[in-house]
NUKEPA-394460 format. One record per residue (C-alpha): residue in three letters; x, y, z. Coordinates in steps of 0.25 Angstrom, whole numbers, padded with zeros to 4 digits, always signed. Layout:
NUKEPA-394460
AlaXYZ...
END
This chain:
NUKEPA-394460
Unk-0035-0026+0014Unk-0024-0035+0012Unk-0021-0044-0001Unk-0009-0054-0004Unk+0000-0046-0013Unk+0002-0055-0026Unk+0010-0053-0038Unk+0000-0049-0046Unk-0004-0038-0035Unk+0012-0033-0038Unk+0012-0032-0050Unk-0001-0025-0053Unk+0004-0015-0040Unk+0015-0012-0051Unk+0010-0011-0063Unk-0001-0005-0056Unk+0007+0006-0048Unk-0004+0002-0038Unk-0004+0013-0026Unk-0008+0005-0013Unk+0001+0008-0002Unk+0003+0020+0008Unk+0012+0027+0000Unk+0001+0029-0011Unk-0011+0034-0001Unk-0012+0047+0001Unk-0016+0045+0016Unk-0003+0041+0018Unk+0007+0050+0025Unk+0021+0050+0019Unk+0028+0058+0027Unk+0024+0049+0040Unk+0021+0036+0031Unk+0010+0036+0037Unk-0005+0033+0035Unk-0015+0045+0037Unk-0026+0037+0042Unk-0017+0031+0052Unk-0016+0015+0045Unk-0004+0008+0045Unk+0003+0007+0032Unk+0012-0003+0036Unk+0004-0012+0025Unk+0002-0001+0015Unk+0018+0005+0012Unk+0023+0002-0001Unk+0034-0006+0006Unk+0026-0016+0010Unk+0023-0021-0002Unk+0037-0025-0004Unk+0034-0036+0000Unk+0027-0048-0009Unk+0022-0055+0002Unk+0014-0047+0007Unk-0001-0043+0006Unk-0007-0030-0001Unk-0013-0021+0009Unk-0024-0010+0003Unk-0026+0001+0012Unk-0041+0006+0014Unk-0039+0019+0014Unk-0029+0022+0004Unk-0029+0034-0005Unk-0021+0037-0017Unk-0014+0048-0019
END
């Protein structure tokens, strides 16, 4: 699912400490930086959302660690 990234978004993901991204899943494979399920996480890395411009993308199979 994608969403526009707003500010209020941002700054709710900071106070927050909102876990969404690859490096937060625990299907995520750190030593390969990759997914275990196979999906692209192109979208889903923390350094994509260094941009502003950019839309937030929620994974459907993500899983806290």
């Amino acid at each position: 699912m994608k969403v526009p990234q707003d500010a209020r978004f941002r700054l709710q993901r900071s106070r927050y400490a909102l876990r969404f991204t690859c490096e937060h899943c625990a299907l995520f494979d750190t030593e390969r930086e990759t997914c275990a399920h196979g999906f692209p996480t192109d979208e889903h890395r923390a350094s994509y959302y260094e941009s502003e411009e950019v839309p937030v993308v929620f994974c459907k199979d993500f899983e806290l660690e």
